[in-house]
N, C-alpha and C positions, 0 to 999 in steps of 0.2 A: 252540574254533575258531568263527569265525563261519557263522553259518546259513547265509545267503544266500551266503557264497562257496562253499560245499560242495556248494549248488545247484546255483551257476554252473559251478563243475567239475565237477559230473555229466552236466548238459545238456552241457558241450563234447565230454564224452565220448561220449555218445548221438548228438550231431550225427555225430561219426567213423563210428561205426557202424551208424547208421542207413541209410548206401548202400548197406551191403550187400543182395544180391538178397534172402538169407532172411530175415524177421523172427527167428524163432524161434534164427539161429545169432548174431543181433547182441545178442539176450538175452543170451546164454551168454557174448557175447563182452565184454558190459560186466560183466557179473556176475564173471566172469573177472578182468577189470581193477581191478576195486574190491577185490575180495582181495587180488589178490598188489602193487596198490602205494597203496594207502589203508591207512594206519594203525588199526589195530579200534579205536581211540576216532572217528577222523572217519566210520568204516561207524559204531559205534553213533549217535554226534550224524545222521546221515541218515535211519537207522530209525527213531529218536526222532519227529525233523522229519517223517517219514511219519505214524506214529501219529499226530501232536500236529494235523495239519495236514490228512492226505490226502495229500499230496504235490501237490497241484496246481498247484504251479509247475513240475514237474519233468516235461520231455519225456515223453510217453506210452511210448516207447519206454525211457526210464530207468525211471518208474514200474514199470513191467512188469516188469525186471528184479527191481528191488528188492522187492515185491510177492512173482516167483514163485521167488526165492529167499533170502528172507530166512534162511533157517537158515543158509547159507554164507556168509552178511556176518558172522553174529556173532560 
């Protein structure tokens, strides 16, 4: 899958979430999202794209997610 789309649908996802008043539950709530409807090839191609990259194109608030739960993407 391509890089830069996987991006793009992670940051839409973070934008969703990111209104929420807690940081810390809009973590949980993307981290959430990315498991149960992202396919474990397109979480690993993102983990990748982290390591490979930093992830800095990706919402601080995605970053974060993926960041402080990376064992539950893999």
């Amino acid at each position: 899958m391509d890089t830069d789309n996987l991006v793009h649908m992670a940051n839409r996802i973070g934008e969703f979430f990111q209104t929420m008043p807690e940081r810390e539950e809009a973590v949980l709530e993307i981290t959430q999202h990315l498991r149960k409807f992202w396919a474990p090839r397109m979480r690993r191609e993102l983990l990748e794209h982290v390591d490979r990259t930093g992830g800095d194109d990706l919402l601080p608030l995605v970053r974060q997610a993926v960041l402080a739960h990376r064992h539950e993407l893999i």
